[in-house]
N, C-alpha and C positions, 0 to 999 in steps of 0.2 A: 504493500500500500504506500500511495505517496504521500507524504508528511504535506503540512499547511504550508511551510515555506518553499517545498517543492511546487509545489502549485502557485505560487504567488510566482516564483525566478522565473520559470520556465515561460509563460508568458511574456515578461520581461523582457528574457535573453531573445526570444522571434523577432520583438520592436526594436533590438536596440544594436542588432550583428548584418548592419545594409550587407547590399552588395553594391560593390564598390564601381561604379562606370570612368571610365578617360573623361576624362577635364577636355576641353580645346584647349592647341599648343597657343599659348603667347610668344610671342620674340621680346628679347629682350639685349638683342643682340644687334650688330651693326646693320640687319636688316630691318628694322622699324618699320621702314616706306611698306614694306609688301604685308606687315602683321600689324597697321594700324589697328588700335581699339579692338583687339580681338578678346571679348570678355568669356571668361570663362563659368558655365553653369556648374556651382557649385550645388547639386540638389543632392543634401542628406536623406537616402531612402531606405526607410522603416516599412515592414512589414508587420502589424500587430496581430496577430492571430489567436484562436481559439483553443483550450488548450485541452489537449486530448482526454478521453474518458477511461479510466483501465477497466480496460479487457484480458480476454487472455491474448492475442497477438497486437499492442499499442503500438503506434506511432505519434511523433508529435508535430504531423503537418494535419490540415483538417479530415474528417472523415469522409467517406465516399457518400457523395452528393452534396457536401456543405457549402453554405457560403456567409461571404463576411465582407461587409464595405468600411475601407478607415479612410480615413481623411486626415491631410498633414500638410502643416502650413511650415513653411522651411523661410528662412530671412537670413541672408548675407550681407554683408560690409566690406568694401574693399578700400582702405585708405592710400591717399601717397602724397605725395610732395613733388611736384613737379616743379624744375630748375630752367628758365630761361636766362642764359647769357650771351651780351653779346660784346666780343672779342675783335680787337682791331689792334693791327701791326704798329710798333711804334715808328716814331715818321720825326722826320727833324722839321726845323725849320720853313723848306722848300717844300716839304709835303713829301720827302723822299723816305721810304723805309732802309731803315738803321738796324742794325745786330739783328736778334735771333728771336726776340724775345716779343710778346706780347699783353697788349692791357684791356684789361677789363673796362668795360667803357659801362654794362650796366648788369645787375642781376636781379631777378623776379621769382623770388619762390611761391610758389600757387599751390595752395592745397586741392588736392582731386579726390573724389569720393563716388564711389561703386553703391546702386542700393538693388538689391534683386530680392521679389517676395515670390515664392511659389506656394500653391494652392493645388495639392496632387488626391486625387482620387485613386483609391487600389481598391480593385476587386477580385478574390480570392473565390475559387472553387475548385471542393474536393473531387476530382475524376478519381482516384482512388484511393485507399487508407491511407497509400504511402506516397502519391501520388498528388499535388495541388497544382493548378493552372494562375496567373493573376494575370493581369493586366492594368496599366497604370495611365491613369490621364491627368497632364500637370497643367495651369493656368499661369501664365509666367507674365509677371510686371517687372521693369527696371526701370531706373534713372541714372543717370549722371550728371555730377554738378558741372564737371567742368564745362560739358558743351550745351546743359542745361537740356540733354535728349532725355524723351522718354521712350519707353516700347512695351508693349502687351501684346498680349492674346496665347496662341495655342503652342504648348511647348514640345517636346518628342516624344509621342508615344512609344510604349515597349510592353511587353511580354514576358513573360518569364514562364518556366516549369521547375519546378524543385523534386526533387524525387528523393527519396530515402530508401535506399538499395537493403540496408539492416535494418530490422524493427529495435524498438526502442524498448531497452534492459537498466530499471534501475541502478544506478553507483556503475554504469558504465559510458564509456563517450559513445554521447550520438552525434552519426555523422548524415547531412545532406547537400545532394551533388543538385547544384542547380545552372540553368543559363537563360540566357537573355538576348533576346533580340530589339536593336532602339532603332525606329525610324526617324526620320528626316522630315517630322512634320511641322517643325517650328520655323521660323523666320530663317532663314539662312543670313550668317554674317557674310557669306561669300556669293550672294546675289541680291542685295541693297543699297541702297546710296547710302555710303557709312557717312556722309555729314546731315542726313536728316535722321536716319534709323537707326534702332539697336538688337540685335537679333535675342531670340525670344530660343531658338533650337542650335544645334551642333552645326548644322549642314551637310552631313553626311548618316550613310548607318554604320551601325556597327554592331556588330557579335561578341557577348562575352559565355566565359563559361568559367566554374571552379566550386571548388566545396567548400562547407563551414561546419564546426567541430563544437562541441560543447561538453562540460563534464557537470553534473553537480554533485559541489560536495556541500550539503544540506546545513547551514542559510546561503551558501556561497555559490555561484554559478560560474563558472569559467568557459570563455568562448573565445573563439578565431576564427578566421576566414580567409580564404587568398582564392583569387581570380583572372583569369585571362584575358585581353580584351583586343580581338581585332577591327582596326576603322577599316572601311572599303572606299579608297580614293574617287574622287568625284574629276570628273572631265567636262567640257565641252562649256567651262565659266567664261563671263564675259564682262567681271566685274574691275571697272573703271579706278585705279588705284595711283593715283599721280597723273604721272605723263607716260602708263601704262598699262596693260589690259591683266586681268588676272585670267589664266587660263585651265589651269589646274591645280588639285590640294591633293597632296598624299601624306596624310594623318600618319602616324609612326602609331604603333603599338603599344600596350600599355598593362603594366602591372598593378596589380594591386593586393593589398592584405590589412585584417585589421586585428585586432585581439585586446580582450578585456575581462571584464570582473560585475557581476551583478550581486548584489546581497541585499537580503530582506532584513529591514527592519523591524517590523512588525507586519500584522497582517493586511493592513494598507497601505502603508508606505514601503518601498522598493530604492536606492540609487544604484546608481553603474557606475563604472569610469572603464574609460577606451580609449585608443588609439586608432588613429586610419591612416594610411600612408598609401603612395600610389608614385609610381615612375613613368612615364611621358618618352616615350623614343622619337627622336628628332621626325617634324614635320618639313616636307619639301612643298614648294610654292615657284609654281611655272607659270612667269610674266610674261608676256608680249608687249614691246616698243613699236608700236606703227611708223615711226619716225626713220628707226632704222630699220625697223624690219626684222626685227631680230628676237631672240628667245634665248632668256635666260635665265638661271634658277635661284630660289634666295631659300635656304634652310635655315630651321631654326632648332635649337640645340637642343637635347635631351632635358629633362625637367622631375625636379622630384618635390613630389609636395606631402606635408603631412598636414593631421589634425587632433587636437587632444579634445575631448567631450566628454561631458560631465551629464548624465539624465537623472530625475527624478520620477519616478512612479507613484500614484496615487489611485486606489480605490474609489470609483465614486459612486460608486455600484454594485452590487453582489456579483456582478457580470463584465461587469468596464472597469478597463482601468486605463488611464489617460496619464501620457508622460510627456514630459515639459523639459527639453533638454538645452542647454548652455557651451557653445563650442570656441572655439579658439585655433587661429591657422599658426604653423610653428616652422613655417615659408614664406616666403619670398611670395609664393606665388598662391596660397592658400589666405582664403579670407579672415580678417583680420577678425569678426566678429560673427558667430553663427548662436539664431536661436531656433527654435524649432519647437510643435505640438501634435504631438499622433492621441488620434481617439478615435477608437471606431462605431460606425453609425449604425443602428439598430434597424434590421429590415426583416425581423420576425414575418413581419405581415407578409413579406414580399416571399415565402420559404411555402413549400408544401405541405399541407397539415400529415400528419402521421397516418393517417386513415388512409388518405389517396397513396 
């Protein structure tokens, strides 16, 4: 039989162990011109699920036929400091430049600020014990101060199946293999006018795949996860970038893993703490110049980002429990500020009665 805190973690651990997707690359490197404003969607996704009944052969993905809708509002921050100077030769008298050296004639520090809200729907059904289907629909707002843009609407849908090859054995690690497919249904950064618009999706699909791990050791729950992620290059762009055309993006590959700790505190209240981290393989970017005529490539360099994350769980309901999480990027390229609420929405009504 499972203990009260086993039953409390084990929910917990489902909402609080994403699976991890590729970021879009930013440049950050001498090629700026071809990776202007390329924002990255940072969307922490939870999956809150149901938690299994013992039987005599349990799993802990839902049961066959089940289903379950959550709702998760996810908020990023991305700060910086942007430096304009400008730099002029020194020059004597006659206006003639002299020695080697150069002056600063003026500097501009400008603070810049990133705000992204997502508004993600998951829905969850059991096709078998071990066996669940989801599918995720995300609502995507941004702003930026510096150019004072905004952008909304529809962000990437994806898919997922999780499967659980071994059934689930108390005081033993359960493991489930799952993957993911993300479409290209949100605003492309790489077919917009980047000085009116802000893109809302990736711009590309891509395929992940990889498994997550958990142990409880009863109030403590221990979990990890690592995953694969191929992007699928996009062709035949025609997006206007300077004084040249973008013609194609070949996305680089990308790792990821996360691993962490859930402990109950009582029979309502739950916290976690985690780690996410993820690697970035260099992105190429295939320009056209009309002027010359010519084709040339600008890549931008491998990238590793992490994230530390703190959740809290709460009972608010003999059936719900709604957790409220606080994150923090520990890169360069990881947002400065994440908060985040998963709760799942009651569709009893919407379920077949037992009878039929």
């Amino acid at each position: 039989m499972l203990t009260r805190h086993t039953l409390i973690t084990i929910p917990l651990l489902l909402a609080l162990v994403p699976m991890v997707h590729a970021n879009d690359g930013r440049d950050l490197s001498a090629a700026r011109e071809a990776l202007a404003r390329q924002d990255s969607d940072t969307d922490t996704e939870r999956a809150l699920e149901q938690v299994f009944e013992a039987a005599e052969k349990s799993y802990s993905l839902l049961q066959r036929g089940g289903v379950s809708l959550n709702y998760n509002f996810d908020y990023s921050y991305y700060g910086d400091q942007r430096i304009d100077l400008l730099i002029e030769p020194q020059r004597n008298s006659d206006g003639e430049i002299v020695g080697g050296t150069s002056i600063i004639r003026n500097a501009d520090v400008q603070p810049a600020a990133s705000h992204t809200f997502t508004n993600a729907f998951t829905l969850d059904y059991g096709l078998l014990n071990n066996v669940t289907l989801s599918g995720r629909l995300p609502l995507v707002a941004k702003y930026d101060t510096e150019e004072s843009l905004t952008g909304y609407g529809l962000g990437d849908l994806s898919g997922t199946v999780r499967w659980q090859p071994w059934e689930y054995v108390p005081g033993k690690i359960s493991r489930t293999v799952f993957g993911t497919l993300k479409l290209k249904t949100g605003d492309s950064p790489y077919e917009m006018n980047l000085d009116r618009d802000l893109a809302t999706g990736s711009g590309y699909y891509s395929v992940s795949a990889g498994m997550s791990a958990s142990k409880v050791l009863d109030p403590v729950v221990l979990f990890g996860s690592g995953s694969y992620t191929y992007n699928l290059s996009e062709t035949d762009l025609n997006q206007r970038r300077g004084g040249s055309l973008l013609r194609e993006i070949h996305p680089g590959s990308s790792y990821s893993f996360s691993m962490g700790f859930a402990y109950s505190l009582s029979y309502d209240v739950s916290l976690s703490v985690s780690f996410q981290g993820s690697y970035n393989d260099e992105t190429r970017f295939v320009l056209y110049t009309p002027a010359t005529d010519q084709k040339r490539e600008s890549i931008s360099s491998s990238q590793m980002s992490g994230i530390m994350n703190f959740a809290l769980g709460l009972r608010v309901s003999p059936k719900t429990i709604a957790n409220v999480n606080v994150g923090f990027g520990m890169t360069e390229l990881s947002p400065d500020i994440i908060l985040g609420l998963s709760l799942p929405i009651d569709i009893e009504g919407l379920k077949p009665s037992s009878r039929n």
